[in-house]
PyMOL CGO cylinders between C-alpha atoms (Angstrom):
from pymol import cmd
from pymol.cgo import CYLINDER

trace = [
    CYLINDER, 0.00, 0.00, 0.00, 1.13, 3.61, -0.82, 0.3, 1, 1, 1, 1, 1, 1,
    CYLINDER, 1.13, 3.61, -0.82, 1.03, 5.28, 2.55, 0.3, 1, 1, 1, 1, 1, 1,
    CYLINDER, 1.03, 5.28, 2.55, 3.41, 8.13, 1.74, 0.3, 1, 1, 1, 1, 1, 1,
    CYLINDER, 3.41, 8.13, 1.74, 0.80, 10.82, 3.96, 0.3, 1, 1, 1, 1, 1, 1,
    CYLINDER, 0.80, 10.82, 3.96, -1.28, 8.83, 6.77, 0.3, 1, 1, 1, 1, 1, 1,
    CYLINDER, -1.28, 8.83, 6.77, -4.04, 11.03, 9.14, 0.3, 1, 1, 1, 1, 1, 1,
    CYLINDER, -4.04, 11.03, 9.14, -4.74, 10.10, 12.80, 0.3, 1, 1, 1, 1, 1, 1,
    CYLINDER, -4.74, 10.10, 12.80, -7.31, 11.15, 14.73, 0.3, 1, 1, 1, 1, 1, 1,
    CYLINDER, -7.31, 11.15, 14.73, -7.95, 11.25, 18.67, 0.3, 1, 1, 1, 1, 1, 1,
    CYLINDER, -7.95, 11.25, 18.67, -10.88, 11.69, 19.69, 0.3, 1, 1, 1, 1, 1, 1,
    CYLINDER, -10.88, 11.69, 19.69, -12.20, 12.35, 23.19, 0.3, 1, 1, 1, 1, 1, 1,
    CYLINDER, -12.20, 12.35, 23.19, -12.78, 8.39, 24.24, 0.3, 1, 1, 1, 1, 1, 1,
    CYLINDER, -12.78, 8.39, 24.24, -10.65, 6.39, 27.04, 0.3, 1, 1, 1, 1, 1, 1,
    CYLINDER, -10.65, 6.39, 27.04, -7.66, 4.72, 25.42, 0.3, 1, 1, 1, 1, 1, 1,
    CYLINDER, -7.66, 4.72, 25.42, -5.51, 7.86, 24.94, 0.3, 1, 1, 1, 1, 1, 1,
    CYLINDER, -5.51, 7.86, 24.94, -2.50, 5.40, 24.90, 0.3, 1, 1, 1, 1, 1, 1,
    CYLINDER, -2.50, 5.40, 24.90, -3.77, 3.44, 22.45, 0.3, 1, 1, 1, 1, 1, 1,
    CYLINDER, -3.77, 3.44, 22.45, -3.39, 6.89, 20.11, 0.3, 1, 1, 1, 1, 1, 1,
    CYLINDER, -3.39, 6.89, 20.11, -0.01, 7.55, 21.25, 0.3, 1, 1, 1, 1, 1, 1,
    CYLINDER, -0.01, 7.55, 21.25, 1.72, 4.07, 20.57, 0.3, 1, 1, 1, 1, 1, 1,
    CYLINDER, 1.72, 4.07, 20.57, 0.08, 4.32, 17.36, 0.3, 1, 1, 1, 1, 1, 1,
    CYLINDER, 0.08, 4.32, 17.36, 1.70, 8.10, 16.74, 0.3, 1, 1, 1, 1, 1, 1,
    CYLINDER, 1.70, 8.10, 16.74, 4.87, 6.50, 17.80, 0.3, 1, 1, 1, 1, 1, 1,
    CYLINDER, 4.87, 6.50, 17.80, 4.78, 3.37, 15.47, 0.3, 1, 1, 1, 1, 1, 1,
    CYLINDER, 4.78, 3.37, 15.47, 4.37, 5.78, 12.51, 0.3, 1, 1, 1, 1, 1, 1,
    CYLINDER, 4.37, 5.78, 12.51, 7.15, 8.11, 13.51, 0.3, 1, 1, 1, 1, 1, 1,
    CYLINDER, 7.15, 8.11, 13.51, 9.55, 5.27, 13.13, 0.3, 1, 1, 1, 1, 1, 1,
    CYLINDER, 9.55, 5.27, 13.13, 7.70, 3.69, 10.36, 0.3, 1, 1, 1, 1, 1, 1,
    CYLINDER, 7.70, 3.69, 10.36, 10.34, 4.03, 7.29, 0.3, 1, 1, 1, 1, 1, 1,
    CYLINDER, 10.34, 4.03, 7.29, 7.17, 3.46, 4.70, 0.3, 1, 1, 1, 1, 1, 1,
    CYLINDER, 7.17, 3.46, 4.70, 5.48, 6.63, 6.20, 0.3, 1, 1, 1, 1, 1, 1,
    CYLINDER, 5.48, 6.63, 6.20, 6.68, 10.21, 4.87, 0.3, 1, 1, 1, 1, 1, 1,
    CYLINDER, 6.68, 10.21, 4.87, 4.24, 12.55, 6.63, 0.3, 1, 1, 1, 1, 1, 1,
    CYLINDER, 4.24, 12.55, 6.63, 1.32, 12.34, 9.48, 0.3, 1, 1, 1, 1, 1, 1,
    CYLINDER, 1.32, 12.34, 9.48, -1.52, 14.91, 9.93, 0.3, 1, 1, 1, 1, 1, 1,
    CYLINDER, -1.52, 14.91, 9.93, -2.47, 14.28, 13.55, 0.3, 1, 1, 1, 1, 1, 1,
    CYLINDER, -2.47, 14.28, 13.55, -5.78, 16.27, 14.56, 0.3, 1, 1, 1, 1, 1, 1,
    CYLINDER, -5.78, 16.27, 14.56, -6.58, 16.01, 18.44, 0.3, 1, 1, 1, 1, 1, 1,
    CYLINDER, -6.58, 16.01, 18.44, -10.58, 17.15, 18.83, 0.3, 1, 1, 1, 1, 1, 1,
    CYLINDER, -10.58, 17.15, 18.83, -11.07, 19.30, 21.88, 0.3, 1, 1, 1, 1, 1, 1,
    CYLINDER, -11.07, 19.30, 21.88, -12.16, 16.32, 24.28, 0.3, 1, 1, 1, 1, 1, 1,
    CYLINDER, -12.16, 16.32, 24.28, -9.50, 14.56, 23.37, 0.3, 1, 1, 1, 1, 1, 1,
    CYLINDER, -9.50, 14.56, 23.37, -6.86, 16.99, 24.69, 0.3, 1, 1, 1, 1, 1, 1,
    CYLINDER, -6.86, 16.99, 24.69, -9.13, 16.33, 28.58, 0.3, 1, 1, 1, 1, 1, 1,
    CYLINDER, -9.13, 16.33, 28.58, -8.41, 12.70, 28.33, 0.3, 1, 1, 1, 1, 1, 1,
    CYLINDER, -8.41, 12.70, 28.33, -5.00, 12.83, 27.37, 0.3, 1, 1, 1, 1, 1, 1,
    CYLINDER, -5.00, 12.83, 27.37, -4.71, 15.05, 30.90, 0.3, 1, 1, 1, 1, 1, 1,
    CYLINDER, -4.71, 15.05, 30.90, -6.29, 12.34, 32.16, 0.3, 1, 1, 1, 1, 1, 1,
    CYLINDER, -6.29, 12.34, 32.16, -4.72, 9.27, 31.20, 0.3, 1, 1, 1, 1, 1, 1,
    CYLINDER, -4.72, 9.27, 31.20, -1.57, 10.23, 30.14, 0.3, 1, 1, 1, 1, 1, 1,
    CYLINDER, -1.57, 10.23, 30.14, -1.04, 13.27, 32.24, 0.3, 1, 1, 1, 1, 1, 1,
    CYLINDER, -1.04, 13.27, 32.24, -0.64, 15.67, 29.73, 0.3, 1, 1, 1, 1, 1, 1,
    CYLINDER, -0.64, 15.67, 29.73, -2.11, 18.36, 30.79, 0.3, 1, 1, 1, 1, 1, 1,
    CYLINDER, -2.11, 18.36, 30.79, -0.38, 21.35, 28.66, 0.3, 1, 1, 1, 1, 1, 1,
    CYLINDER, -0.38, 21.35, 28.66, -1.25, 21.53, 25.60, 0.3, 1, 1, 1, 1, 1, 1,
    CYLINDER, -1.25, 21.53, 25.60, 2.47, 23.57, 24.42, 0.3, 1, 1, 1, 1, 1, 1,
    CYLINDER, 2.47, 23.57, 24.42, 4.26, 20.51, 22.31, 0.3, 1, 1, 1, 1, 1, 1,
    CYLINDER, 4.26, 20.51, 22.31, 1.74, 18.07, 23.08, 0.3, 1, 1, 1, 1, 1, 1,
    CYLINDER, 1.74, 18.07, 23.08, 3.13, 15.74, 19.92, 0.3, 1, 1, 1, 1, 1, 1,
    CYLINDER, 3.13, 15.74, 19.92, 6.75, 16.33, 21.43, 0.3, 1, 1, 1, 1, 1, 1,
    CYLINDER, 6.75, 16.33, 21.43, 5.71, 14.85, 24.69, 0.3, 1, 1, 1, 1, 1, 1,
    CYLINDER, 5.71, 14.85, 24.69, 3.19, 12.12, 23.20, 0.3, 1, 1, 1, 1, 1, 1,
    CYLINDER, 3.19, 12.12, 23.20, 6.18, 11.25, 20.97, 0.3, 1, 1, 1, 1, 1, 1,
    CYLINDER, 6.18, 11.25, 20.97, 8.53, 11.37, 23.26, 0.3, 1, 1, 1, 1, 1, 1,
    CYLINDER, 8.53, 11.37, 23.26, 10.66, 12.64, 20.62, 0.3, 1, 1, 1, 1, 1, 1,
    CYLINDER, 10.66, 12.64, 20.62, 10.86, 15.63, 18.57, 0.3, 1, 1, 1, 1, 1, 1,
    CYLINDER, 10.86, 15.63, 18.57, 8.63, 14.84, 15.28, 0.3, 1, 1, 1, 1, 1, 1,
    CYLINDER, 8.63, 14.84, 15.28, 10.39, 14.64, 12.00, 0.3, 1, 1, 1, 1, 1, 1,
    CYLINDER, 10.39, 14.64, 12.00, 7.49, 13.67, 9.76, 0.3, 1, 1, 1, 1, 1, 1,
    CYLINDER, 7.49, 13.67, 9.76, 4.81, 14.06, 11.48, 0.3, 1, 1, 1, 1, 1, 1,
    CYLINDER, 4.81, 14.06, 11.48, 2.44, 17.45, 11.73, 0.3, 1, 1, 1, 1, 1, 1,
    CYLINDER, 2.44, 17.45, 11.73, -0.33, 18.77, 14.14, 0.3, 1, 1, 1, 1, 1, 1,
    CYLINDER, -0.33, 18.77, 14.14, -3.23, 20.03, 12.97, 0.3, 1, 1, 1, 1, 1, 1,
    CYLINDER, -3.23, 20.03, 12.97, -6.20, 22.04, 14.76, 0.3, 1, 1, 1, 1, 1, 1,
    CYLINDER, -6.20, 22.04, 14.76, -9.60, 20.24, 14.70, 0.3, 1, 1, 1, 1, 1, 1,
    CYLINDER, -9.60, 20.24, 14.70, -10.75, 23.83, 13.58, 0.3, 1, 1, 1, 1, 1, 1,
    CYLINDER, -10.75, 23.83, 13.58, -9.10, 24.13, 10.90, 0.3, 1, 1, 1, 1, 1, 1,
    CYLINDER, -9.10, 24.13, 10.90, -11.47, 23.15, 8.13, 0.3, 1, 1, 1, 1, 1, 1,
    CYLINDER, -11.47, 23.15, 8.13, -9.05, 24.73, 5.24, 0.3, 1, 1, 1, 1, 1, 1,
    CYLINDER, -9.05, 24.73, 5.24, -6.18, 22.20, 6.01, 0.3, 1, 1, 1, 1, 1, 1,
    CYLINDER, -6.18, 22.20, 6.01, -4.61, 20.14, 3.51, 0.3, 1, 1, 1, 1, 1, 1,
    CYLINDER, -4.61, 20.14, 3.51, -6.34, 16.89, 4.69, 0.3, 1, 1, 1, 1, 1, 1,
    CYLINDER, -6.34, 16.89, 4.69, -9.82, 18.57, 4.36, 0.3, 1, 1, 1, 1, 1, 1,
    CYLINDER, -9.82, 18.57, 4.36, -9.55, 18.18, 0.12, 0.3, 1, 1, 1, 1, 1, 1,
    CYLINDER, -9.55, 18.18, 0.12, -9.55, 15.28, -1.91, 0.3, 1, 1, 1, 1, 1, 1,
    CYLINDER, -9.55, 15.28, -1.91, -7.14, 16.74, -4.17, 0.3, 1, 1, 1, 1, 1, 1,
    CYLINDER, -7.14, 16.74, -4.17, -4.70, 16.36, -1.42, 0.3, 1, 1, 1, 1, 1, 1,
    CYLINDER, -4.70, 16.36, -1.42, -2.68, 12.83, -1.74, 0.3, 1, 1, 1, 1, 1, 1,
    CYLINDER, -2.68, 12.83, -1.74, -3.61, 10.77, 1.23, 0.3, 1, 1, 1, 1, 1, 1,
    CYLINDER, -3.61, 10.77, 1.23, -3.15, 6.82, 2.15, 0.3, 1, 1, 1, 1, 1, 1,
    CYLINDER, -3.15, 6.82, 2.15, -5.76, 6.90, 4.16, 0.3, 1, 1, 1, 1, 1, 1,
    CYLINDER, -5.76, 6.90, 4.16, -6.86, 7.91, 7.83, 0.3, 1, 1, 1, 1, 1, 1,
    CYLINDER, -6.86, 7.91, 7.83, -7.17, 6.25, 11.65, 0.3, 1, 1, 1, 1, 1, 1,
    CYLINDER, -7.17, 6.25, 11.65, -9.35, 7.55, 14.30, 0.3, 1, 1, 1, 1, 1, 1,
    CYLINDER, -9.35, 7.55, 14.30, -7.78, 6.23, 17.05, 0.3, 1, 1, 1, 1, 1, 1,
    CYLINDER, -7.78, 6.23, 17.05, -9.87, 5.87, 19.71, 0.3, 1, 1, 1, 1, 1, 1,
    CYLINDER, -9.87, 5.87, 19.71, -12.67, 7.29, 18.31, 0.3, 1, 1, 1, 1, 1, 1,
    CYLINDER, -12.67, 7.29, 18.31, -15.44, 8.01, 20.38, 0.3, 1, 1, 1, 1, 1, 1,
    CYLINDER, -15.44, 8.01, 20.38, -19.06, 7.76, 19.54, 0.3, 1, 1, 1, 1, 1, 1,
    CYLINDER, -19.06, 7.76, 19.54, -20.02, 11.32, 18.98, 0.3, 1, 1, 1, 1, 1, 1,
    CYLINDER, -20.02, 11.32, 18.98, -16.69, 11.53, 16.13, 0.3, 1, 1, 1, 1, 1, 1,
    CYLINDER, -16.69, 11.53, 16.13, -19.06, 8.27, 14.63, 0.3, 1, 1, 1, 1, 1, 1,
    CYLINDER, -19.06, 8.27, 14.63, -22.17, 9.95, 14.69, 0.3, 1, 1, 1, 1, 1, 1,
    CYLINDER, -22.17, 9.95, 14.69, -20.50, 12.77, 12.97, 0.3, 1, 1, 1, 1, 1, 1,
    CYLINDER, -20.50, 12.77, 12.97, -18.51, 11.18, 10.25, 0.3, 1, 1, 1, 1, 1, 1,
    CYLINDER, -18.51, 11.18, 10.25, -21.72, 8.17, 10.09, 0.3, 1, 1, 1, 1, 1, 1,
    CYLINDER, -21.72, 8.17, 10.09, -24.35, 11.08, 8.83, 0.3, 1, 1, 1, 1, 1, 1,
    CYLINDER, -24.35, 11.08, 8.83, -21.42, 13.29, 7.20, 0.3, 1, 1, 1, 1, 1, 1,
    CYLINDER, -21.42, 13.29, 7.20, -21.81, 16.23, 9.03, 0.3, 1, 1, 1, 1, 1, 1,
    CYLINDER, -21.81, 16.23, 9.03, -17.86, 17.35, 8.32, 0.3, 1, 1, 1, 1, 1, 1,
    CYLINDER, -17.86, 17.35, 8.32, -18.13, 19.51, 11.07, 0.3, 1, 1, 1, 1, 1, 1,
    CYLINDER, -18.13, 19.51, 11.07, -15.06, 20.03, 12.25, 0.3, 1, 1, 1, 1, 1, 1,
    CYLINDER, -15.06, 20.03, 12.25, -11.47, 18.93, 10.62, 0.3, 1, 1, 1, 1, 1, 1,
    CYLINDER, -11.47, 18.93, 10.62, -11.72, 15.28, 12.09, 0.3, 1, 1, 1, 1, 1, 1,
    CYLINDER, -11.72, 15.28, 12.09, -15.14, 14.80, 10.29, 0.3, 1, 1, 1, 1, 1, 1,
    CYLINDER, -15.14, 14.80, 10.29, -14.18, 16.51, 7.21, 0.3, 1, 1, 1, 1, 1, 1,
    CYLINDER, -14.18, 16.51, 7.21, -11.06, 14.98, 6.87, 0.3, 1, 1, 1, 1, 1, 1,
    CYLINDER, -11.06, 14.98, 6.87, -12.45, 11.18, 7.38, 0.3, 1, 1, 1, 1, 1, 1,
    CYLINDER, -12.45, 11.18, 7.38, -15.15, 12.33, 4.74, 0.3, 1, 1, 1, 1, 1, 1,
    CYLINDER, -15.15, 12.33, 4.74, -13.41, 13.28, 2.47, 0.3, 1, 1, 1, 1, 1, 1,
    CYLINDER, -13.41, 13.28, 2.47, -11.55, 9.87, 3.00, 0.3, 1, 1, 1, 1, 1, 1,
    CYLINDER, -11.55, 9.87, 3.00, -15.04, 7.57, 2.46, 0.3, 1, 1, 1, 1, 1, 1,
    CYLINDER, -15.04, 7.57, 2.46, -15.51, 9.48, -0.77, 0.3, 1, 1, 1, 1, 1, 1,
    CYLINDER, -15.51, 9.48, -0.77, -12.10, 9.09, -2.55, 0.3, 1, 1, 1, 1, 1, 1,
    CYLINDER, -12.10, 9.09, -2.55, -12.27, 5.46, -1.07, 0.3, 1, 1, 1, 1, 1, 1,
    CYLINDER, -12.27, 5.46, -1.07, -9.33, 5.53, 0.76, 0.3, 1, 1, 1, 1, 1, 1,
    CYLINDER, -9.33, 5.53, 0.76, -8.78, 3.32, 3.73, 0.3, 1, 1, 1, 1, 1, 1,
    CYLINDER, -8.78, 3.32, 3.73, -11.07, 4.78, 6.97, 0.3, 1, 1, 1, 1, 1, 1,
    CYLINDER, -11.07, 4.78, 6.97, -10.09, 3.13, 10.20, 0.3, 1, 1, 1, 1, 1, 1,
    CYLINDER, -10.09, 3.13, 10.20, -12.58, 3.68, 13.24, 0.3, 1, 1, 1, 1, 1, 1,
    CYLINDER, -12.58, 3.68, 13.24, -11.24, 2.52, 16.13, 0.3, 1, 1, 1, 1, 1, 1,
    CYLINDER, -11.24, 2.52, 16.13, -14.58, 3.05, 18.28, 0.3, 1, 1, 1, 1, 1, 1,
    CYLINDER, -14.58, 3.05, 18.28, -14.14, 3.08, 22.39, 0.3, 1, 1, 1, 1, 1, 1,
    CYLINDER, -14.14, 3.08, 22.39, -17.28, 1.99, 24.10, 0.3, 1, 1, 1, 1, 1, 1,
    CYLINDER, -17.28, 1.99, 24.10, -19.34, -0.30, 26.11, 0.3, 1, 1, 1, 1, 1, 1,
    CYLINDER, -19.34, -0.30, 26.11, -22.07, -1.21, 26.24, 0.3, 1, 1, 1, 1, 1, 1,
    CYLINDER, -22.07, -1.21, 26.24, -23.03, -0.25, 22.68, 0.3, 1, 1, 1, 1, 1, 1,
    CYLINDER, -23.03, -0.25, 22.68, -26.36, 1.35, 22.73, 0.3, 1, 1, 1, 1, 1, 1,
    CYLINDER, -26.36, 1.35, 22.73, -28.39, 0.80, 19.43, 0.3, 1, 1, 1, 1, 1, 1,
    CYLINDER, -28.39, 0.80, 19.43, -27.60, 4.55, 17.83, 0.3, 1, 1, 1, 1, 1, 1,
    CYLINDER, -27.60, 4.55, 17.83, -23.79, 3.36, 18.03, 0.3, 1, 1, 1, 1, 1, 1,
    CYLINDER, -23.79, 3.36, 18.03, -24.80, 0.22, 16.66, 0.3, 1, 1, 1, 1, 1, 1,
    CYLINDER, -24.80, 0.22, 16.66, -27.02, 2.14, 13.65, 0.3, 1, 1, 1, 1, 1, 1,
    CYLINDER, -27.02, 2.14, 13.65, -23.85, 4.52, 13.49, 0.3, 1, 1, 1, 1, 1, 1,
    CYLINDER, -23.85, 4.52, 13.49, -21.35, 1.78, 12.62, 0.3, 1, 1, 1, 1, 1, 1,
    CYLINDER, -21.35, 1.78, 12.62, -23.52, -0.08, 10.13, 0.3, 1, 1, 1, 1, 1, 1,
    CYLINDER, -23.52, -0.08, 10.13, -23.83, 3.04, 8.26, 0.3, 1, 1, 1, 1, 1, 1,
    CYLINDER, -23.83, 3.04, 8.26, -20.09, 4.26, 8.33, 0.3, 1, 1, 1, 1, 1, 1,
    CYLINDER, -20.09, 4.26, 8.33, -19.26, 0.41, 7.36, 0.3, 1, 1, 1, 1, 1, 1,
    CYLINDER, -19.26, 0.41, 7.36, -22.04, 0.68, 4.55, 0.3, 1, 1, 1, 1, 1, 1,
    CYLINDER, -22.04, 0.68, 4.55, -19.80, 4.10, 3.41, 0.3, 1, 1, 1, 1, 1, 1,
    CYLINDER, -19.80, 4.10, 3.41, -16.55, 2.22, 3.57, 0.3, 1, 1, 1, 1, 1, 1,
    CYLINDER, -16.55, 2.22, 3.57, -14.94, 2.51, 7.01, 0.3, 1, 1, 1, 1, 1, 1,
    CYLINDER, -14.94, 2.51, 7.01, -13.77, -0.17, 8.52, 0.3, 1, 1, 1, 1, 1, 1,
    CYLINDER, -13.77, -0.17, 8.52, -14.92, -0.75, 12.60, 0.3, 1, 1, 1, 1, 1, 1,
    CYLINDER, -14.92, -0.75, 12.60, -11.93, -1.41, 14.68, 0.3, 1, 1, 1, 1, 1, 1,
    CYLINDER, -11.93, -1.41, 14.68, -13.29, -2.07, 18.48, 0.3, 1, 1, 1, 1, 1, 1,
    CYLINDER, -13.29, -2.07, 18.48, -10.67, -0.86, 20.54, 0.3, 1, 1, 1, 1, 1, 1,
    CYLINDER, -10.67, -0.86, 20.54, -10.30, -4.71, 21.91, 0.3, 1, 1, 1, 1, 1, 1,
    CYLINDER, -10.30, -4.71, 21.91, -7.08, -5.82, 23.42, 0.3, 1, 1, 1, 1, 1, 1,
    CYLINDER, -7.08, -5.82, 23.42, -5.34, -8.82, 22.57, 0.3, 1, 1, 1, 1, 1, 1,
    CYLINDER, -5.34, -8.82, 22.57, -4.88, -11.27, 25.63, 0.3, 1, 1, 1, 1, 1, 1,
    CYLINDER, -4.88, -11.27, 25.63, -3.16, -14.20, 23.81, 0.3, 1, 1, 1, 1, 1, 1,
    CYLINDER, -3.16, -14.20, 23.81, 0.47, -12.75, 23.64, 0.3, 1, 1, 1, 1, 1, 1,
    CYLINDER, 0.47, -12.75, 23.64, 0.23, -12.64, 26.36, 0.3, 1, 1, 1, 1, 1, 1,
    CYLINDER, 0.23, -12.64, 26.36, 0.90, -8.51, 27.33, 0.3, 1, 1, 1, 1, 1, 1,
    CYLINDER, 0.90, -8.51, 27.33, 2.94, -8.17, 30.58, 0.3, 1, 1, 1, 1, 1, 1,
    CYLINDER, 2.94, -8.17, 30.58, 1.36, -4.25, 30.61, 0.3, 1, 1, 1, 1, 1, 1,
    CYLINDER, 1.36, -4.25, 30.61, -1.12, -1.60, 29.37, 0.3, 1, 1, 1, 1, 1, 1,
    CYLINDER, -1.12, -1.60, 29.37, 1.96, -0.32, 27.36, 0.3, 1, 1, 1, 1, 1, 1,
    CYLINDER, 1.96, -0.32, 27.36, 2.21, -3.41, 25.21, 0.3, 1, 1, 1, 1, 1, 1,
    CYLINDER, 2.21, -3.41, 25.21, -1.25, -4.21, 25.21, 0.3, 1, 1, 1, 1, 1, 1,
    CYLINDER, -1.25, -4.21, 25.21, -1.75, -0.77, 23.55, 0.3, 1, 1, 1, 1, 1, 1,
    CYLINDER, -1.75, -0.77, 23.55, 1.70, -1.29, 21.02, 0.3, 1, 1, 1, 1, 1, 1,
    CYLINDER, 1.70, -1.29, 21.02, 0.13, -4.29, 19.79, 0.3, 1, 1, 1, 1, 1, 1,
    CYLINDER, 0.13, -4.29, 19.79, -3.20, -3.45, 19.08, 0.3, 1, 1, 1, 1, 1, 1,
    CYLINDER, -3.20, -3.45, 19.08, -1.64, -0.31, 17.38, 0.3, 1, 1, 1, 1, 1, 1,
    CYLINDER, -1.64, -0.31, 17.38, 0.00, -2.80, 15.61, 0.3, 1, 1, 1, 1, 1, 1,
    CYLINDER, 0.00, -2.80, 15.61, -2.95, -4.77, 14.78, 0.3, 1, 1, 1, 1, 1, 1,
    CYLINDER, -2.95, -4.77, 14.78, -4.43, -1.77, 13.20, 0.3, 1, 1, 1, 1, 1, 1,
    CYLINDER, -4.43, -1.77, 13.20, -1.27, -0.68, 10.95, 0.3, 1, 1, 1, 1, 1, 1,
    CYLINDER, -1.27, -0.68, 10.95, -1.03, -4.25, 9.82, 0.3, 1, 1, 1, 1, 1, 1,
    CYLINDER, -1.03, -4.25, 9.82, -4.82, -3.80, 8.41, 0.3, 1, 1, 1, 1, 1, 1,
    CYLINDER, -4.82, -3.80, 8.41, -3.65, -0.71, 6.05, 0.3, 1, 1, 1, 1, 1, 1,
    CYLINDER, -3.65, -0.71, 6.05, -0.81, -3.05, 4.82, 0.3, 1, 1, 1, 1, 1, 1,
    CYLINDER, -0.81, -3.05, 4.82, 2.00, -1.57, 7.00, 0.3, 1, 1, 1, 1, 1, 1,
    CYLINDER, 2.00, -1.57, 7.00, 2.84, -4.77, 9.64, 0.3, 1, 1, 1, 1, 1, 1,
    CYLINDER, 2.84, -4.77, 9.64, 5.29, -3.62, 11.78, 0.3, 1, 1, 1, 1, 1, 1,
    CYLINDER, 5.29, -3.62, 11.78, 8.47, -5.35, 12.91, 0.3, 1, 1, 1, 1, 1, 1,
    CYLINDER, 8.47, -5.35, 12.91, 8.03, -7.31, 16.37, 0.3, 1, 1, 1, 1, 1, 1,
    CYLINDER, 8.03, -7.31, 16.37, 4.61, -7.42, 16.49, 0.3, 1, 1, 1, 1, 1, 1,
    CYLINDER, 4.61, -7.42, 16.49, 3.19, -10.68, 17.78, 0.3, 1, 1, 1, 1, 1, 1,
    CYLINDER, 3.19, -10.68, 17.78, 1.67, -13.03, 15.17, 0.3, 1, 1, 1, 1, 1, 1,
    CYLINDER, 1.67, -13.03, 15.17, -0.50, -15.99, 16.71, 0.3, 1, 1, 1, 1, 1, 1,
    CYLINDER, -0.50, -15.99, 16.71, 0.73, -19.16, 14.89, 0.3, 1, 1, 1, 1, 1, 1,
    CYLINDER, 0.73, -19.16, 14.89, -1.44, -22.10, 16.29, 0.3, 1, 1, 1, 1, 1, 1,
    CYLINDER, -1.44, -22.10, 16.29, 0.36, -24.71, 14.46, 0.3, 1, 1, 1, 1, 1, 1,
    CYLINDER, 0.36, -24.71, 14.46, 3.51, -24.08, 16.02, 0.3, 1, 1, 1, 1, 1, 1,
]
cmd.load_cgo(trace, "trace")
């Protein structure tokens, strides 16, 4: 897959670290040349919350842990950025986690902000749309939701650990299910545990 320009999304559901090893993964990814990374407003609290970072001055520096070389923040209010047009090469875009009012949004393609705009304009060039939804119990508008971003082309990615590595931590649980998610857009990434029953 050409995934020269990738987009991730957080949005403001539980399983902030779930977004940053998946940032992280893509920094060091060789086969990636640029990521737009858009943090919604709600997103920023639970990144506070869960990650403890609560100021918001070089907030992909510290999610990195790093300074970025390829990859870009964007403002969620920025409707005018590059990853709102079609025109605008993209391999495709994770929401990562994405919680169920970012669905609702991108589901009845309100493009409302740059998140939503940017994953719609992703459904109709019919690129790769990952929606790693956060939630539970599923009520039946999340359920409605899904079917009709699936029916549009995105692909729903529970946020849904794997237990059968088995993960000694939160911190590898979340590196592998990044993992899980890159390997689905055709970029499997080195280490990554790969179940092979008939060993």
């Amino acid at each position: 897959m050409e995934a020269a320009n990738l987009t991730v999304a957080l949005t403001g559901a539980s399983g902030a670290i779930l977004g940053r090893e998946l940032l992280r993964a893509l920094e060091a990814d060789e086969r990636v040349a640029r990521v737009h990374f858009v943090a919604s407003e709600n997103s920023l609290r639970v990144l506070a919350e869960e990650l403890g970072l609560s100021d918001r001055n070089n907030l992909l520096e510290r999610l990195l842990d790093a300074i970025p070389l390829k990859t870009v923040q964007l403002a969620d209010a920025d409707i005018g950025a590059s990853i709102a047009s079609g025109s605008y090469p993209s391999g495709g875009m994770i929401v990562l986690p994405c919680s169920m009012g970012t669905l609702a949004a991108i589901a009845l393609g309100l493009a409302n902000s740059l998140i939503a705009r940017a994953a719609d304009v992703t459904l109709k060039e019919r690129r790769p749309l990952i929606l790693c939804v956060r939630e539970t119990p599923f009520n039946r508008i999340h359920l409605r939701n899904m079917t009709l971003a699936a029916e549009a082309g995105a692909v729903i990615f529970p946020c849904i650990p794997a237990f059968y590595n088995p993960p000694v931590d939160s911190v590898e649980m979340a590196r592998q299910f990044a993992c899980r998610v890159l390997a689905h857009i055709g970029l499997p990434q080195p280490g990554a545990f790969v179940w092979k029953p008939e060993e």
